[in-house]
C-alpha positions as CSV (number, residue, x, y, z in Angstrom):
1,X,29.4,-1.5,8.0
2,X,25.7,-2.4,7.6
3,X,25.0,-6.4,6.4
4,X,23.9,-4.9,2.7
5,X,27.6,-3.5,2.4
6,X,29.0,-6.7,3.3
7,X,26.3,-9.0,1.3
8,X,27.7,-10.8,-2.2
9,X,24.8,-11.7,-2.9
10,X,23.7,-8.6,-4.7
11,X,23.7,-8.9,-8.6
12,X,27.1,-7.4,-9.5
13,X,26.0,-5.0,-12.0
14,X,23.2,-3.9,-9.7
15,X,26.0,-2.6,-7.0
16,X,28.3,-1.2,-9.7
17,X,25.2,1.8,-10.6
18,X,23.9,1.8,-6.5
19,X,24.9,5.5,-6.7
20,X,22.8,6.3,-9.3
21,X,20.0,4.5,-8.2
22,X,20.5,6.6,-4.6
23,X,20.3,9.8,-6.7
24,X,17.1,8.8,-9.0
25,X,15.6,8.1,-5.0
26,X,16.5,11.5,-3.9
27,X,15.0,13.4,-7.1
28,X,12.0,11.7,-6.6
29,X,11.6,12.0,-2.8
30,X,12.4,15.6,-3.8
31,X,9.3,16.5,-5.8
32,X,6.7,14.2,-4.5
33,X,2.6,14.1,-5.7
34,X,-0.4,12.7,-4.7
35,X,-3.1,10.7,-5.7
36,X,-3.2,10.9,-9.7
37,X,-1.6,14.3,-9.4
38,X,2.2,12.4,-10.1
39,X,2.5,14.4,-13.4
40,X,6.1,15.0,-12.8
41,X,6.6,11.7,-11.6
42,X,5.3,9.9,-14.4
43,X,7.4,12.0,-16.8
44,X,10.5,11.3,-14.8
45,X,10.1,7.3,-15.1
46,X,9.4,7.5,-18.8
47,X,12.4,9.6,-19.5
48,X,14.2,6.9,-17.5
49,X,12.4,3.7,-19.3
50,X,13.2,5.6,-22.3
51,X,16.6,6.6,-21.7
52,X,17.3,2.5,-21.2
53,X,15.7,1.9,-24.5
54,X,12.4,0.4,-22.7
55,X,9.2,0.6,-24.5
56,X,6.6,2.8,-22.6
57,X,2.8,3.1,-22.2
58,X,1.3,5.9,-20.6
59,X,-2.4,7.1,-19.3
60,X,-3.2,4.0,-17.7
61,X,-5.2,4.7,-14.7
62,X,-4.4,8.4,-15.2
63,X,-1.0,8.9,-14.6
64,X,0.0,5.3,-14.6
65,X,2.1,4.2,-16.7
66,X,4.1,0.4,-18.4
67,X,7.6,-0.8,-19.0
68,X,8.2,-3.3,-21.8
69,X,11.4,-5.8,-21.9
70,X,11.2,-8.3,-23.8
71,X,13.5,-11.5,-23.5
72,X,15.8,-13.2,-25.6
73,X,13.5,-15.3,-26.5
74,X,9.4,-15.4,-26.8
75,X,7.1,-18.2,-25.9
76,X,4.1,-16.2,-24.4
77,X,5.2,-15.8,-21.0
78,X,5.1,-13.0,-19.3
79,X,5.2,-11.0,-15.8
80,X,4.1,-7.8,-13.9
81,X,6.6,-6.4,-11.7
82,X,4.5,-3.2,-9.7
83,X,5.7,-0.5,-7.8
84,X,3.4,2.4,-6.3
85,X,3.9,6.3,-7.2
86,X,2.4,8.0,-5.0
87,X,3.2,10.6,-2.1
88,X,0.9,11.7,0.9
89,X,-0.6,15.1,1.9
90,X,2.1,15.6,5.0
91,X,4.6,18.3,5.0
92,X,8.2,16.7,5.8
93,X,10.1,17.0,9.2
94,X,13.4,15.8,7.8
95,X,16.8,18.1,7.2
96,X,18.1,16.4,4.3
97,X,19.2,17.6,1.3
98,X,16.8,16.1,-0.9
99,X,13.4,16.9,1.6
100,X,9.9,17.7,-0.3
101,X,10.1,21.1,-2.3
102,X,6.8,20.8,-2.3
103,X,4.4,22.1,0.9
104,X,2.3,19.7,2.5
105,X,3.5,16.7,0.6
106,X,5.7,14.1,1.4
107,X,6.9,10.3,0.2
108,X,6.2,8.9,3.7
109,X,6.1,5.3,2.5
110,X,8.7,4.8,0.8
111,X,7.2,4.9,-2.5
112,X,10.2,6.4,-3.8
113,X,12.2,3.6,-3.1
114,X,9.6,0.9,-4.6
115,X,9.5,3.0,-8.1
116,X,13.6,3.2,-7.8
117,X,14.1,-0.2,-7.0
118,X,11.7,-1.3,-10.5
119,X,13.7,1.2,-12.3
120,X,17.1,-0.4,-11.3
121,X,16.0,-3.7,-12.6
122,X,14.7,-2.4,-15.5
123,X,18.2,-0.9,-16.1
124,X,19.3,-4.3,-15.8
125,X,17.0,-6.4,-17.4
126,X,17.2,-4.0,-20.3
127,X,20.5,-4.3,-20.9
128,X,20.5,-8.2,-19.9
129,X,17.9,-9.7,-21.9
130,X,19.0,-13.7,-20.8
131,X,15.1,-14.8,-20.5
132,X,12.7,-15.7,-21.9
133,X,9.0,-13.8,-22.5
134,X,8.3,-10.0,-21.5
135,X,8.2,-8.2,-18.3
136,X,6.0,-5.8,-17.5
137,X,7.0,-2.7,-15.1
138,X,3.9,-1.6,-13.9
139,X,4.3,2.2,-12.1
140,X,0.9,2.3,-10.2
141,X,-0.5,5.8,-9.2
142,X,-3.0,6.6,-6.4
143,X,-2.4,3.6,-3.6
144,X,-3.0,5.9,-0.7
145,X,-6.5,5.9,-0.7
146,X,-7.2,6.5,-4.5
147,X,-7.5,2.7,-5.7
148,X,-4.5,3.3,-8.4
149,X,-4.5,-0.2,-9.3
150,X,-7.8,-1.3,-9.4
151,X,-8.3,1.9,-12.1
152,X,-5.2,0.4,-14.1
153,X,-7.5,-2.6,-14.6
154,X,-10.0,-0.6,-15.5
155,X,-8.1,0.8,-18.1
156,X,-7.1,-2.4,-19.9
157,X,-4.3,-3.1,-17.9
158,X,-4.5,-7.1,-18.1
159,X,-6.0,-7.0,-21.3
160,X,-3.2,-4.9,-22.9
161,X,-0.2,-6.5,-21.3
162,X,-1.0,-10.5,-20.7
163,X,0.6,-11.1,-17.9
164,X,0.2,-14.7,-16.4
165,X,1.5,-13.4,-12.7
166,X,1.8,-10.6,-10.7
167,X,4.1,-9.4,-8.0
168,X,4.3,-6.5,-5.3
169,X,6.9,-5.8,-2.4
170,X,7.2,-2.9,0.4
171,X,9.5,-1.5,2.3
172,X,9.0,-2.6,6.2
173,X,10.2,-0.6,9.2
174,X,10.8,-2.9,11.9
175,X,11.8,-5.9,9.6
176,X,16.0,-6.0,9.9
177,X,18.3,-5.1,7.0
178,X,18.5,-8.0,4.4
179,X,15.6,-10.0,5.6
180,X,12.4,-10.4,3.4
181,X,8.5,-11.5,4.8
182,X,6.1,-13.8,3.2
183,X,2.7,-14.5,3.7
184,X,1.3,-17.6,2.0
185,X,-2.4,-16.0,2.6
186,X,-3.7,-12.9,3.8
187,X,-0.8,-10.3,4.5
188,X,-2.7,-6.7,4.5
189,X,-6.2,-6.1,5.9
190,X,-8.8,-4.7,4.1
191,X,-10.2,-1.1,4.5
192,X,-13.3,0.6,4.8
193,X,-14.8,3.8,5.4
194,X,-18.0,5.2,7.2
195,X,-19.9,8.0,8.1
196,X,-22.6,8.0,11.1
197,X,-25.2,11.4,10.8
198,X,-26.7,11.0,14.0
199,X,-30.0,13.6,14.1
200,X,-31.9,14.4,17.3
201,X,-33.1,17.7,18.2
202,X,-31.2,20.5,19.5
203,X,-31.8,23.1,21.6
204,X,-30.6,25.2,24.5
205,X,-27.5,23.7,26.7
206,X,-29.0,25.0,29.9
207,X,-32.4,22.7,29.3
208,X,-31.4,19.6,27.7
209,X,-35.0,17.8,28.6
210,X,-36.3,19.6,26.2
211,X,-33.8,18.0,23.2
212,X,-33.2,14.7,21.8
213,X,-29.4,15.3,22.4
214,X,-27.5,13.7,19.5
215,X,-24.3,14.4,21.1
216,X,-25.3,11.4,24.0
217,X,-26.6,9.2,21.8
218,X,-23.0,9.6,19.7
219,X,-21.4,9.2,23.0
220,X,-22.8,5.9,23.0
221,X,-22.6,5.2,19.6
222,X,-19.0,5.2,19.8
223,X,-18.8,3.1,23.1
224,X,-21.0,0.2,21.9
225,X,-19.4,-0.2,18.5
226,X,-16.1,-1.2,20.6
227,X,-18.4,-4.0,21.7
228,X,-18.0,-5.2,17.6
229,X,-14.5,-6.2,17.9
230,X,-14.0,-7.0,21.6
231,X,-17.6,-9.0,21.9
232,X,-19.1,-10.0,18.9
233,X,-15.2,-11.2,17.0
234,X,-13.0,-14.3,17.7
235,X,-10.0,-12.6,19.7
236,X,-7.7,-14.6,16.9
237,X,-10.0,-13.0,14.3
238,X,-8.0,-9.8,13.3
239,X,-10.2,-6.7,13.2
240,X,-9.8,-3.4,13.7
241,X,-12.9,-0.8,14.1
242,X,-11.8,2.8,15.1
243,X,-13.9,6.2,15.2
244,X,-11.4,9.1,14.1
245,X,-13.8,11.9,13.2
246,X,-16.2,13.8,15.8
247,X,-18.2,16.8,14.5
248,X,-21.0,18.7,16.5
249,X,-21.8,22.2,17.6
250,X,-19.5,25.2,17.0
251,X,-21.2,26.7,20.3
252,X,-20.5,25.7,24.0
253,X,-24.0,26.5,25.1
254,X,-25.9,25.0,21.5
255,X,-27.0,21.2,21.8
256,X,-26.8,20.8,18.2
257,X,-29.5,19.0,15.6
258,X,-26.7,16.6,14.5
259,X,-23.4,15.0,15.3
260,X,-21.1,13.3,12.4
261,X,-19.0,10.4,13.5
262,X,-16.0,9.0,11.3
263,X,-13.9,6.0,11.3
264,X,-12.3,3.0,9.6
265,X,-13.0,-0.9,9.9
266,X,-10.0,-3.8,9.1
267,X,-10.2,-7.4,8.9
268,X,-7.9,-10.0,7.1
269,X,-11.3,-12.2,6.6
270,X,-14.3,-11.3,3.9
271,X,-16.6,-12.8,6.1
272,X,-15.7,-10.8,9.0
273,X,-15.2,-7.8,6.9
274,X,-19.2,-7.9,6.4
275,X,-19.8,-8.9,9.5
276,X,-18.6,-5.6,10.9
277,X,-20.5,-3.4,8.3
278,X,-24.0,-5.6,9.0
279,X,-22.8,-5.2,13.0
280,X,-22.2,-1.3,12.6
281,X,-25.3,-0.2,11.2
282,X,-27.3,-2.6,13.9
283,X,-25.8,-1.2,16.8
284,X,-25.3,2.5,15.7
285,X,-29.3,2.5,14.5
286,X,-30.5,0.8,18.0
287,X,-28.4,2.9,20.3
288,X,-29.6,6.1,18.4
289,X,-32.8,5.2,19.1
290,X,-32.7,4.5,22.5
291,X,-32.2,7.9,22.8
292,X,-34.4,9.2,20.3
293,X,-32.2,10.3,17.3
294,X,-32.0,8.4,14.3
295,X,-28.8,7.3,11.8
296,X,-27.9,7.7,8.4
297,X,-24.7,5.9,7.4
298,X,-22.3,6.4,4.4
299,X,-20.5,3.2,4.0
300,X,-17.7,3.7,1.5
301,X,-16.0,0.2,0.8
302,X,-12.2,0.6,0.5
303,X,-9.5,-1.9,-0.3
304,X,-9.9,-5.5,0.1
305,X,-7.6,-7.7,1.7
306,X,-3.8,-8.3,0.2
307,X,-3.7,-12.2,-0.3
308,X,-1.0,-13.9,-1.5
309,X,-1.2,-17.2,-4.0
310,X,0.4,-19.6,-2.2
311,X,2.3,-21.2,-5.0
312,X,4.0,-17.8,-6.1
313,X,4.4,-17.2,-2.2
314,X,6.7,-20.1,-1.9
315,X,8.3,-19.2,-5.0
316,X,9.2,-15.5,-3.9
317,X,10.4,-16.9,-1.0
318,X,12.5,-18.9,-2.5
319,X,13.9,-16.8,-5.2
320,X,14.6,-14.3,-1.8
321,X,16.6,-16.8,-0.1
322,X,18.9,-17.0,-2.8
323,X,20.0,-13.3,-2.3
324,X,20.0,-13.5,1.2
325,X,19.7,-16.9,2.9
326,X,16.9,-18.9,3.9
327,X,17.7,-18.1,7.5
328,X,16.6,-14.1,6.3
329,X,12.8,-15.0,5.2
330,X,10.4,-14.8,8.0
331,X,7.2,-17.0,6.5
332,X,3.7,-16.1,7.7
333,X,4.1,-13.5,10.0
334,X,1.2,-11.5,11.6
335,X,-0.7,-9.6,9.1
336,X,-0.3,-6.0,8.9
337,X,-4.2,-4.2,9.7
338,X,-2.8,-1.5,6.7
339,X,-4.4,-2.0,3.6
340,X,-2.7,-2.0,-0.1
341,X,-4.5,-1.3,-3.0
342,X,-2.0,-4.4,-4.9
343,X,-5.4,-6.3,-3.8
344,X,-7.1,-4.9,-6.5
345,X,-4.7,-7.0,-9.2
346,X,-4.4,-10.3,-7.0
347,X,-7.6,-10.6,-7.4
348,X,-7.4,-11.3,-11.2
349,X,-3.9,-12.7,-11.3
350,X,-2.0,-14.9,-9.2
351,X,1.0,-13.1,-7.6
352,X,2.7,-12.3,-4.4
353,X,3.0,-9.1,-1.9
354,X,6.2,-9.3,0.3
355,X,8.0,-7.1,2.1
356,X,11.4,-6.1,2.4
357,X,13.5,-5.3,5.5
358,X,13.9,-1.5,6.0
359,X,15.8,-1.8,9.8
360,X,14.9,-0.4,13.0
361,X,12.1,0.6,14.3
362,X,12.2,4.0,15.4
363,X,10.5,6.2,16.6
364,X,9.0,9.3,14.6
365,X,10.1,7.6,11.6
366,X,7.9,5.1,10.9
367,X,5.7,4.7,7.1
368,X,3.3,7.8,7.4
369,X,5.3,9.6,10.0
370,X,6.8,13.4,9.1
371,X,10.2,12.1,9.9
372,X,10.2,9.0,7.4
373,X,12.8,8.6,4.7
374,X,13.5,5.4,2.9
375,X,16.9,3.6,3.6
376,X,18.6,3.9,0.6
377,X,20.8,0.5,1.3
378,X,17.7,-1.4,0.2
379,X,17.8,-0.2,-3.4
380,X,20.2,-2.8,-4.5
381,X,18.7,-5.6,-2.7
382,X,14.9,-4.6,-4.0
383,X,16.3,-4.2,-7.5
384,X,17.9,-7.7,-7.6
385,X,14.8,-9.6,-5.9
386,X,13.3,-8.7,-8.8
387,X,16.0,-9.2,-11.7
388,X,15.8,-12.8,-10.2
389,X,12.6,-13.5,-9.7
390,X,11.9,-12.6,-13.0
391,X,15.5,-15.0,-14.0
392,X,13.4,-17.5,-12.0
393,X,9.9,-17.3,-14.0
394,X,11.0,-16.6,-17.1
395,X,14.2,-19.3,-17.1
396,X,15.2,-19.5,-20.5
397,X,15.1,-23.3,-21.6
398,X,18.6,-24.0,-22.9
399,X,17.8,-27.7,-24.1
């Protein structure tokens, strides 16, 4: 018997429609989509919003789409409670019954779970009004790499629904059943992408002194950008800069014109963040040059770091410990170098990212792995985090 089973902590009504909210899981994991392709998934919440009687407002961002409950009673407050849509281009591993139908895509993160878990306290709040001021259910497309939520605020998303606060939470391998983490700061890193073109001159393989050889001087390039993070950044500075693409000749006796190098940098800090653009396209220029090629970069700036307010921080914390005990909520743990596109909206509304205890560790089936599957005895804890947080920020004054 797992501690979720054994936990009375869990709203009542949540438990009594757990089944239900394990089979909404399982037809979604079953028919997953990708960046602002979740046509099928957007239909599938609406019907469900709908089905509860909740208001619901579609095309934001795409394929986005907002709940509407409104309280018992009204006196302009109001919360955004966000959950993530998307899939990832992976084909799935797992025998289950309920594994992808669809080739080459997969809910690897768990993002089935987080839109379940908004749904079930929907079905809740819906039907439990006992607050006062509106909640907004915010289904976000496109986190994996697509900036879902920063085009929902494009689209009006804070201007249509006038939220004061805004709140997140993520399933986390590793983290035991029943226990929730908080950052009061910084809890995902940010994210960005490059290209390096390095040109030289090519030429024959058997008489490289007569080339500029580009595939050296990328050699290199690759070596003395390590130098970024292990030389040039404070060791308790997190940062992360990794090459992950190599592209030359398609000939084994061709020393090509150009080589294109790939890769990501992290960092929890803005400055730093800079830092290790400014640093990248020093060193990769001068080392290129040393050997006489030259550099064109392609800097694609990502997501930026996940940072929690501290005052709704300590209040999800709180709220958390009521479900599962104060001994359960690990504060300010390392940051996670992942990034999460929830940045975007914490950056024009206070709020707070946590995540929630998905159990073991193991191996093969970590978030982006092909053997991944979100554990469904997290759907009742998830959905009653948020039933009373929003019980906790929209208290209805009984005076």
């Amino acid at each position: 018997m797992t501690y979720l089973e054994t936990d009375m902590r869990i709203i009542g009504q949540i438990a009594d429609f757990a089944e239900e909210l394990k089979s909404w899981r399982h037809e979604l994991h079953a028919h997953p989509e990708i960046c602002y392709e979740e046509v099928w998934t957007s239909d599938y919440i609406a019907k469900r919003l709908t089905d509860m009687g909740v208001s619901v407002h579609r095309g934001i961002g795409k394929t986005g789409l907002v709940g509407v409950v409104k309280g018992k009673t009204d006196t302009g407050r109001a919360i955004g409670l966000r959950a993530d849509m998307d899939a990832l281009p992976m084909s799935e591993a797992n025998d289950i019954p309920y594994k992808s139908t669809i080739e080459g895509r997969m809910h690897a993160c768990g993002h089935d779970g987080h839109m379940t878990m908004l749904l079930g306290a929907a079905k809740y709040l819906s039907a439990h009004p006992e607050f006062d001021g509106t909640v907004y259910f915010i289904f976000q497309p496109a986190e994996e790499g697509g900036a879902g939520g920063q085009a929902m605020i494009d689209d009006g998303l804070f201007d249509r629904f006038e939220m004061q606060t805004v709140w997140g939470m993520h399933n986390w391998p590793g983290l035991p059943e029943g226990q929730f983490a908080v950052h009061d700061g910084a809890c995902m890193a940010s994210a960005d992408n490059f290209s390096l073109t390095i040109s030289g001159r090519g030429g024959h393989a058997a008489m490289p002194h007569q080339s500029a050889d580009p595939v050296i001087a990328a050699a290199s390039v690759i070596q003395n950008l390590q130098a970024i993070i292990s030389r040039q950044t404070d060791p308790l500075d997190p940062a992360v800069l990794s090459i992950t693409k190599m592209q030359g000749s398609t000939a084994y006796n061709v020393i090509p014109d150009q080589v294109e190098l790939g890769g990501t940098a992290r960092a929890i800090l803005p400055e730093t963040r800079a830092r290790i653009e400014a640093s990248i396209r020093s060193v990769s220029a001068q080392t290129a040059a040393a050997f006489g090629c030259t550099v064109e970069i392609d800097w694609h700036a990502g997501y930026p770091p996940t940072v929690n307010h501290k005052s709704q921080a300590e209040k999800a914390a709180h709220v958390a410990a009521r479900l599962v005990g104060t001994e359960n909520i690990i504060r300010n743990p390392a940051a996670s170098m992942g990034a999460e596109d929830f940045a975007f909206m914490l950056q024009e509304k206070p709020g707070c990212y946590i995540w929630i205890g998905a159990g073991p560790a193991e191996e093969g089936k970590m978030l982006h792995n092909t053997g991944y599957d979100f554990n469904d005895e997290l759907l009742p804890l998830g959905a009653s985090y948020w039933v009373e947080l929003v019980r906790t920020e929209l208290a209805l004054n009984e005076a």
